[in-house]
C-alpha positions in Angstrom: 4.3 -10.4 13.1 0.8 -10.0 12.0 0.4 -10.1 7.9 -2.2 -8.5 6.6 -3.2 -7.9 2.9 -5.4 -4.4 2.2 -7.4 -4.5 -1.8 -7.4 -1.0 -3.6 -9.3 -0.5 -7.0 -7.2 1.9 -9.3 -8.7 4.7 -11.3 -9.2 1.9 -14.1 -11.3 0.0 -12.0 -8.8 -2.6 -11.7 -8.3 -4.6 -8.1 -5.2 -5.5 -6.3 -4.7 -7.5 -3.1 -1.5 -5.8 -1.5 0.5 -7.2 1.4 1.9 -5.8 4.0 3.7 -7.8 7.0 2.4 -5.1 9.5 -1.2 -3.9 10.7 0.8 -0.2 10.6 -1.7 0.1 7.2 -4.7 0.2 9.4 -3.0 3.3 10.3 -3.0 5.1 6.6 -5.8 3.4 5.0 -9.4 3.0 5.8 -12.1 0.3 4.0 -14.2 2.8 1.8 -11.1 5.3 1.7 -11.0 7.7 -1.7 -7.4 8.8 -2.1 -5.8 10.9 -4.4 -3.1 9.2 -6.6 -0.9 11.3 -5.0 -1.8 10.5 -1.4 -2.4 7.4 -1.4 1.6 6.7 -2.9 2.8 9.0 0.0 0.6 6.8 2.4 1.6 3.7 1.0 5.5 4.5 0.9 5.2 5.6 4.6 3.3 2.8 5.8 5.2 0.1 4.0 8.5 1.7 4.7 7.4 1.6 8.7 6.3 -2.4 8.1 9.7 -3.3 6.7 11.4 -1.3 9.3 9.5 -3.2 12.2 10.6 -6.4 10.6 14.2 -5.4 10.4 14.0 -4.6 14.1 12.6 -8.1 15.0 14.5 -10.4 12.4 17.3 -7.9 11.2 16.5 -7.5 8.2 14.3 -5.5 6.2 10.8 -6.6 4.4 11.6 -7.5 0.8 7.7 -8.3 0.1 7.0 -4.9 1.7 9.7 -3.0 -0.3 8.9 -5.2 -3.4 4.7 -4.5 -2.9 5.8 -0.4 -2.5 7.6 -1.0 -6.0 4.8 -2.8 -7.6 2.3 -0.2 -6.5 4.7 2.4 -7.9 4.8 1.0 -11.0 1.6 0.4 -11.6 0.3 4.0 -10.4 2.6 5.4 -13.7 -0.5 4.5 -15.8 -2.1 7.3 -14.2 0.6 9.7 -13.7 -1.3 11.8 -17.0 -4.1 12.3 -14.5 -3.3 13.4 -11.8 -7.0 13.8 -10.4 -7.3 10.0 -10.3 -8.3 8.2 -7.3 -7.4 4.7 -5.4 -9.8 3.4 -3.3 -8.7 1.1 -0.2 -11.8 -1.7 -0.3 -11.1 -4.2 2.3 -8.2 -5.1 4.9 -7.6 -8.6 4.3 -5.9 -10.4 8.0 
């Protein structure tokens, strides 16, 4: 399958290089892409949710880096959940 890792800048400024094990991102995210906090954890959970399952159907068993890369980007989104007008920007698709 192809990998593919996708870099967001959170409302602090801060950068993260992300990984999913599925293009399917290419299908929530865009380089340049403003999203709001909200969104863009509702994209993320679908999209990642959709890589693991396509790994499951190939190997038979979900995506643990997919599942544990939707965790990490829920935890770290909690530093914003007191503003809930923050942005994450998608920067770059990484394949």
């Amino acid at each position: 399958m192809p990998e593919m890792r996708f870099v967001i800048r959170w409302p602090d400024g801060g950068e993260e290089s992300c990984y999913s094990p599925s293009l399917v991102i290419k299908d929530y995210f865009a380089p340049g892409g403003c999203y709001s906090l909200a969104d863009f954890l509702e994209r993320s959970r679908i999209a990642l949710n959709i890589a693991s399952d396509r790994v499951e159907a190939r190997y038979g068993v979900p995506c643990s880096r997919a599942l544990g890369q939707l965790h990490a980007i829920e935890v770290s989104a909690r530093r914003f959940a007191d503003s809930p007008a923050s942005t994450v920007t998608c920067i770059a698709f990484i394949e």
